[in-house]
C-alpha positions in Angstrom: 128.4 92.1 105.9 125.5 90.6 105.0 124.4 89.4 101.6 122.0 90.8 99.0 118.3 89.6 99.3 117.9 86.6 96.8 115.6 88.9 94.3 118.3 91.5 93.9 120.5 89.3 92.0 117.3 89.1 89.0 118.6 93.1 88.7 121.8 92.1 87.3 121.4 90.9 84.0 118.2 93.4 83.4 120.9 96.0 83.8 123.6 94.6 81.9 122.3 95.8 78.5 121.3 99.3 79.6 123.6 101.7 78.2 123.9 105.6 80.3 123.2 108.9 77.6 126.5 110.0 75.8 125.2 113.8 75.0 125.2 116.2 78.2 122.3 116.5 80.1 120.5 119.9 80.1 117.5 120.3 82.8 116.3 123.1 81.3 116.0 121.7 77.8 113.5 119.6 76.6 114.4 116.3 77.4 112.5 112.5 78.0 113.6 109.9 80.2 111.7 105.9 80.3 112.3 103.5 83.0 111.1 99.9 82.5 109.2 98.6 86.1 110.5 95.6 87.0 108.5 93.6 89.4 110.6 91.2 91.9 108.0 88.4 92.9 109.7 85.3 93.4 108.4 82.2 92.1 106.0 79.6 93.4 109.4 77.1 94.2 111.9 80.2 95.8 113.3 80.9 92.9 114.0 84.7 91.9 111.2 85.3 89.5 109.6 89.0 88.2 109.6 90.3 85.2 108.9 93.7 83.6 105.9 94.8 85.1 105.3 98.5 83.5 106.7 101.7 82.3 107.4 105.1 83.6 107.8 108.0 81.2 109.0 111.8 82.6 109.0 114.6 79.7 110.2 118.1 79.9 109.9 121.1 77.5 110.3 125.0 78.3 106.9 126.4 78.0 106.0 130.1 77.8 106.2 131.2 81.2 107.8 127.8 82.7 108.1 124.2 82.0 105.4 121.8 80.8 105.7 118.2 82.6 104.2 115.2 81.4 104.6 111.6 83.4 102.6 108.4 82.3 103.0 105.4 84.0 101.7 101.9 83.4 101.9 98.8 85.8 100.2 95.6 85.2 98.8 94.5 88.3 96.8 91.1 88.4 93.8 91.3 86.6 94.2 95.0 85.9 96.9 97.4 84.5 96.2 101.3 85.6 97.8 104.1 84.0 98.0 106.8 85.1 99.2 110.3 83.0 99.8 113.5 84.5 100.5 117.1 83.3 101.8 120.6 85.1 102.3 124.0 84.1 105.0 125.0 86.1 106.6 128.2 86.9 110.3 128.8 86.0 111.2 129.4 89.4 113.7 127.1 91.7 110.8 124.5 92.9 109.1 124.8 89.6 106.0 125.6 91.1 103.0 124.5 89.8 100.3 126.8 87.9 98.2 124.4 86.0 97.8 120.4 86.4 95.8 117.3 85.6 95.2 113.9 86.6 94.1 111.1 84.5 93.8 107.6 86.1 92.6 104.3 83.5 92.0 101.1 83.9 92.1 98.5 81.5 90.7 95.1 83.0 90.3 91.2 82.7 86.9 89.7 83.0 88.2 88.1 86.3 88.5 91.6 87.7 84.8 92.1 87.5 84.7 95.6 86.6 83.2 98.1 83.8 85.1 100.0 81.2 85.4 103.4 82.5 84.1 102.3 86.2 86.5 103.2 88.4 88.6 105.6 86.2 89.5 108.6 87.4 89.8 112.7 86.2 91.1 115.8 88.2 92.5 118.7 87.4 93.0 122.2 88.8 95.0 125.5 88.9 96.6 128.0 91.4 95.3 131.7 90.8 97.5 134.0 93.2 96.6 132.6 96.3 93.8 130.6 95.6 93.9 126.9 94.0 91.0 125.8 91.8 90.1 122.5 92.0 87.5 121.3 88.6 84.9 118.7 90.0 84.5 115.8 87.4 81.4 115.8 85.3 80.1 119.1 87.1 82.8 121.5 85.8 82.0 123.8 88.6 85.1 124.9 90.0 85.8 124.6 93.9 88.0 126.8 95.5 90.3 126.4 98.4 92.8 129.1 100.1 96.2 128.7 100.6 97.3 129.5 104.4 99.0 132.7 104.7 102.7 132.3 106.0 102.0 133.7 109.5 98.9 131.5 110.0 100.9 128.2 109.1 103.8 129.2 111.9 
């Protein structure tokens, strides 16, 4: 059998401190989970090299007529680190189907990266209404509308 790749051995001792939740998980509870990003870049002489490289945090809580979901996640990427946060209103049905979301894309920049405050971030949000999903344009608020396919038609 063939042996790791070189980088996964880095995993080891990032792992050997982390510790698994001794209370019982309940997924329809409010609940949080954070994951550390690790990045696996070796370094310049072949050694395995990386580092923690961002974080990703998924959040739960029963809402009204559903769930509320919240992820964030940021990733430091050369000269930039993005984050990006999103949020649903979701039905309490099997798929927890989406009702209500946003988008939310920043960038915090360097100077080497050459770019504005605010330049390239990034807003969208939108909304399903029986069979119809709302899409807000950023900056216009005007709503745009697009229909969902009927089963039959998608067959």
């Amino acid at each position: 059998m063939a042996s790791l790749p070189r980088d996964f051995s880095t995993l080891g001792a990032r792992l050997d401190d982390w510790t698994p939740p001794e209370s019982p998980f309940d997924p329809v509870g409010a609940w949080t989970l954070r994951y550390a990003r690790h990045a696996l870049i070796p370094k310049r002489d072949g050694a395995p090299g990386g580092g923690r490289a961002g974080v990703l945090t998924v959040a739960q809580r029963p809402a009204a007529n559903g769930f509320h979901l919240q992820t964030s996640e940021t990733v430091a990427a050369g000269f930039s680190s993005p984050t990006t946060a999103a949020e649903s209103d979701c039905a309490s049905d099997a798929l927890l189907t989406p009702q209500r979301w946003s988008l939310e894309v920043r960038w915090l920049s360097g100077p080497q990266a050459n770019i504005k405050p605010g330049e390239i971030d990034q807003t969208r949000s939108g909304r399903a209404e029986g069979r119809e999903l709302i899409f807000t344009s950023p900056g216009s608020g005007s709503p745009t509308s697009a229909r969902r396919p009927s089963r039959s038609a998608a067959a």
